[in-house]
C-alpha positions in Angstrom: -7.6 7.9 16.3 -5.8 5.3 14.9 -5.7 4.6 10.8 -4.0 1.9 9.3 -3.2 3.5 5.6 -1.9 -0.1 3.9 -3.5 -3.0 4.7 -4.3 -6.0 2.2 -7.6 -7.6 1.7 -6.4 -11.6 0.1 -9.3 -13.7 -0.9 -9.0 -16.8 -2.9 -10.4 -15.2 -6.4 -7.6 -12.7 -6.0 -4.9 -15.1 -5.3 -6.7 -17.5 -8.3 -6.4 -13.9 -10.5 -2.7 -13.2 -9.5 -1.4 -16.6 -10.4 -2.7 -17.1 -13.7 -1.5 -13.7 -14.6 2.1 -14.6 -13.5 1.6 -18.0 -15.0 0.9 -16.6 -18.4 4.8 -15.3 -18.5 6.2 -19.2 -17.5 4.2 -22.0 -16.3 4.3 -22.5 -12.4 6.5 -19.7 -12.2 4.1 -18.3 -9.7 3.6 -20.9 -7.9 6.8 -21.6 -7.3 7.7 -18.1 -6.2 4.9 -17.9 -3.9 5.2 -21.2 -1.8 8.8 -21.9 -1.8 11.8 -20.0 0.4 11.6 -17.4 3.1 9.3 -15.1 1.2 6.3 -17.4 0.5 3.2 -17.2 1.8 0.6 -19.0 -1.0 0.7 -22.4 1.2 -2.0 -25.2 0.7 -3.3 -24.4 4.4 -4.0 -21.0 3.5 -5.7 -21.3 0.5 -7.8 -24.2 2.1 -8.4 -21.0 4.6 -9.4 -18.7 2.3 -11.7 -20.7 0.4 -13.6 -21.3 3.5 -13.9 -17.9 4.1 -17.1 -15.8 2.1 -16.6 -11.9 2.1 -18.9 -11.5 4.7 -16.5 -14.0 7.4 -13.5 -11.6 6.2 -15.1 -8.7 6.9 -16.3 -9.6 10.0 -13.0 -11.3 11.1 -11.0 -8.1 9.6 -13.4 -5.6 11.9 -13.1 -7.8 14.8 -8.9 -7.6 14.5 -9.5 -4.3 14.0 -11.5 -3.6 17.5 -9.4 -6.0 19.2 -5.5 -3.3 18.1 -8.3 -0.1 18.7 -7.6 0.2 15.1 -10.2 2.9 13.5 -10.1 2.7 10.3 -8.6 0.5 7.5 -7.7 1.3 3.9 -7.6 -1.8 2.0 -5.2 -2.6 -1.2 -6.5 -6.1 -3.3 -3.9 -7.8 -4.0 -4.6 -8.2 -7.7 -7.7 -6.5 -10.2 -10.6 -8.2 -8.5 -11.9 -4.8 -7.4 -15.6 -5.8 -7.2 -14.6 -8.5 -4.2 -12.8 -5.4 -2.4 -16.1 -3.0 -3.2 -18.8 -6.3 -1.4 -16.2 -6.4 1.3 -16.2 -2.5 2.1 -19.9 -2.1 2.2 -20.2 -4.2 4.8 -18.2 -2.1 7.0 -18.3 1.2 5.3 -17.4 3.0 8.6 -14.3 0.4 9.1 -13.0 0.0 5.8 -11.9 2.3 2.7 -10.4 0.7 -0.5 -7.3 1.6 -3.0 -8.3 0.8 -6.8 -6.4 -1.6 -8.5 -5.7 -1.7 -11.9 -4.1 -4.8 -14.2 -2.9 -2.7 -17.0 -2.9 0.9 -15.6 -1.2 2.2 -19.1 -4.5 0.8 -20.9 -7.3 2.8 -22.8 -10.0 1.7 -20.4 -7.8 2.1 -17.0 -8.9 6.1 -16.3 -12.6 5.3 -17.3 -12.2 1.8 -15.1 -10.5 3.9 -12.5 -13.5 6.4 -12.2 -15.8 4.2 -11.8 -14.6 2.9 -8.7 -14.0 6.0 -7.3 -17.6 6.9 -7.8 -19.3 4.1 -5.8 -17.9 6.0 -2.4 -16.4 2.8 -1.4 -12.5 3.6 -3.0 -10.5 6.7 -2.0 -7.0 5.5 -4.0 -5.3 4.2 -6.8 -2.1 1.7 -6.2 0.2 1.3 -8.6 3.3 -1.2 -8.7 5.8 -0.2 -11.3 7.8 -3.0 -10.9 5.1 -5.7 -11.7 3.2 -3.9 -14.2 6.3 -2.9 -16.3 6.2 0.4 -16.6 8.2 3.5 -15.0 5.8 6.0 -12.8 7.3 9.0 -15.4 5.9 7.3 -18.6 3.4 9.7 -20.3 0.6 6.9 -20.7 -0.1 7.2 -16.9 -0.2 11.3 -17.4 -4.1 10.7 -18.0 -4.8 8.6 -14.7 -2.9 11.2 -12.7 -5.1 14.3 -13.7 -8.0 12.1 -13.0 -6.8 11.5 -9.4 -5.7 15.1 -8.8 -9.3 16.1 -10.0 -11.2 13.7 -7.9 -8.9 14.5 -5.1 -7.1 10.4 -5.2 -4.3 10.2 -3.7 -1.9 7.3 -5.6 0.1 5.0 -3.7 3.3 3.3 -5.1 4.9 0.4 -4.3 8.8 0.9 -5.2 11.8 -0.9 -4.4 12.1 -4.3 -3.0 9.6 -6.8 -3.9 8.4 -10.2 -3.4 6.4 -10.6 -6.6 8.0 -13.3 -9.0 7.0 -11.2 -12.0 9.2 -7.7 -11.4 11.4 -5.6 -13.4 14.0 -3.4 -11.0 14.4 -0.6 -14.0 11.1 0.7 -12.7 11.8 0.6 -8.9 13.4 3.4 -8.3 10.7 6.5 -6.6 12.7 9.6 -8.4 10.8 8.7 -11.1 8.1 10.4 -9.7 9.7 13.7 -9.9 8.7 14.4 -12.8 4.9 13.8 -12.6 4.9 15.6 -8.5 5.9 18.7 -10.6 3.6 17.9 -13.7 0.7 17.3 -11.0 0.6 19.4 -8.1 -3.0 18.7 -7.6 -2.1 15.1 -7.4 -1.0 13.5 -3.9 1.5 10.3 -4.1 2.7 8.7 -1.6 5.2 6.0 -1.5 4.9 2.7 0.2 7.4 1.0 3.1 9.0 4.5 3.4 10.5 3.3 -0.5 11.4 -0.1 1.0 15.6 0.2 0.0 15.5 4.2 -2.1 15.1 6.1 1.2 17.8 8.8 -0.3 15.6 8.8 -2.8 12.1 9.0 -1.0 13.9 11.9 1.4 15.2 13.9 -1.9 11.9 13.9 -3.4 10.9 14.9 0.2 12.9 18.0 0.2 11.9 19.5 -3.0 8.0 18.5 -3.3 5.3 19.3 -1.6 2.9 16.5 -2.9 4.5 13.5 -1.8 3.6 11.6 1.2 5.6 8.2 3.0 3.6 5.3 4.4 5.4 3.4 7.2 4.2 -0.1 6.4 5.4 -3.0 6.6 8.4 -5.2 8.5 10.8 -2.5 6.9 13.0 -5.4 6.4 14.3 -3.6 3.6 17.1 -2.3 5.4 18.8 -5.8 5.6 19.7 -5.3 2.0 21.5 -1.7 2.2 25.2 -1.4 3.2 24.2 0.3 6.1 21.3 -1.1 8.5 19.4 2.0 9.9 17.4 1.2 13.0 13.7 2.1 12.2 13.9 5.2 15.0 16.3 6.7 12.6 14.1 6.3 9.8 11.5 7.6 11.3 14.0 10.3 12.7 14.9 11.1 9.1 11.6 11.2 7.5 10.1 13.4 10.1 13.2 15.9 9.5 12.0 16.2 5.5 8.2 15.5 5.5 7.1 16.2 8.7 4.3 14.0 10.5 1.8 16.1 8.1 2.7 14.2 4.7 3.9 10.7 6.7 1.0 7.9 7.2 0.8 4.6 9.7 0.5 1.1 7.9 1.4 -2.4 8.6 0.8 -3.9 5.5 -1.0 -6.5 7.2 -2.9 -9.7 5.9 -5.1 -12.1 7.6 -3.8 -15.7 6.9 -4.0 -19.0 8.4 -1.0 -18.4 11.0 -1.8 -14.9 12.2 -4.5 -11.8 12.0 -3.6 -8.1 12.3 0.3 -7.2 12.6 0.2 -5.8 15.9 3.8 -6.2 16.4 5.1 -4.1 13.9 2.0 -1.1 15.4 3.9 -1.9 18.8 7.3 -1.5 17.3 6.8 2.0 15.1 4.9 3.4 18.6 8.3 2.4 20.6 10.5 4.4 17.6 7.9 7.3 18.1 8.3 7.0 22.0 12.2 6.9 21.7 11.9 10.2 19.8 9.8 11.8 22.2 7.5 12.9 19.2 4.9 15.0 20.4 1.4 14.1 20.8 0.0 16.6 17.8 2.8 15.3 15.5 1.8 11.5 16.6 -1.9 12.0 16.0 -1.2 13.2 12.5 1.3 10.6 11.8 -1.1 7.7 13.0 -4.4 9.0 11.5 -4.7 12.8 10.9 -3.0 12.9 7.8 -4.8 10.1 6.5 -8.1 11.7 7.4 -7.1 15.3 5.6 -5.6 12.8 2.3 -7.8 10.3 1.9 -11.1 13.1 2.7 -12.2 10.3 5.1 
């Protein structure tokens, strides 16, 4: 069995969402971020591609790219608060597809009673939060409340830390040792943390050695490692994190989106499968990493 832990749904009322919010900060400011340099991916093409496509053509497309990598299952993170789009799109695959929550303004009055709601239709089975974009450090207080909510509904909580590509982020929240303070407040409360803490692995690894509810997701390119002193190859990454968590609290992503240039990442599934080959893991300890832990997590 085979489950992808971090995958984004992108339709064109989340993309619509997202910009305005960034656009409220400085005109075009998102816009700009988005479709120019290296790191953009809002092009004309692919919103013309996403506007012809209705929730039902994604779904369908997504389960076919799924059967087509012998992908199981899929949990899917929007990629801004238009939660009901990612709740049509899951019941038509309810087998296929399980959702993350996302929440605007995670810090507000409404977020825990917004937040259980979701939960409650089946269809959701996390909470992401992105500390850099929504301004606020994973250790402040006012996100105490969603935390015991999670921990008692059995949610695990995903962050995204470190490197970004949002146009709207603040680096004084990027760094994962915040959460060392709520993992000890919390220990009914899983987190895990996103692209193995795409730039703070010391960090991810020393919150690996000293708490026992915190998990690693291996998604993405991993490109991260271009910007450190010291470019680890991803074998030793994986080496590393399997020395401190263990295949047991490590889950298989690809952070993958379906666009107008390419469907399911099935070059970075081939490339974490060679780094597991060259480590001669084991076939109990891959089966965890690549889908057992994600079943035992996520109660799926």
């Amino acid at each position: 069995m085979i489950i992808d832990s971090h995958v984004h749904l992108v339709t064109a009322g989340m993309i619509d969402k997202m910009l305005k919010r960034y656009d409220g900060v400085g005109e075009g400011i998102a816009s700009k971020a988005f479709t120019q340099g290296n790191h953009g991916f809002i092009s004309d093409n692919f919103i013309k591609f996403l506007k012809g496509m209705s929730i039902r053509k994604h779904a369908d497309l997504w389960a076919m790219e799924l059967d087509k990598n012998k992908i199981d299952r899929a949990l899917f993170l929007p990629v801004s608060e238009k939660n009901d789009e990612l709740f049509e799109f899951i019941k038509l695959h309810p087998g296929r597809f399980t959702g993350y929550v996302y929440l605007d303004k995670p810090a507000s009055k409404q977020a825990v009673k917004t937040f259980k709601r979701w939960i409650e239709t089946g269809a959701f089975r996390g909470l992401k939060l992105y500390p850099t974009i929504q301004g606020i450090s994973a250790a402040d207080e006012r996100l105490f409340p969603l935390y015991e909510m999670a921990g008692r509904l059995s949610v695990p909580i995903l962050f995204h830390f470190g490197i970004t590509m949002a146009p709207i982020y603040d680096y004084r929240y990027t760094n994962p040792i915040d959460l060392s303070l709520p993992s000890r407040l919390f220990p009914d409360t899983n987190f895990i943390i996103a692209h193995f803490g795409a730039g703070y692995f010391r960090e991810a690894l020393m919150l690996g050695y000293r708490s026992h509810n915190i998990h690693l997701d291996t998604s993405g390119t991993n490109n991260w490692r271009e910007y450190l002193p010291d470019v680890m190859p991803l074998n030793e990454i994986f080496k590393r994190a399997l020395e401190v968590y263990g295949p047991e609290k490590i889950l298989f992503g690809t952070d993958s989106i379906l666009n107008d240039k390419a469907g399911y990442r099935s070059h970075i599934l081939k490339e974490q499968k060679k780094a597991l080959s060259s480590l001669k893991v084991t076939k109990k300890d891959r089966a965890l990493l690549m889908g057992g832990t994600a079943v035992r997590l996520f109660g799926l």
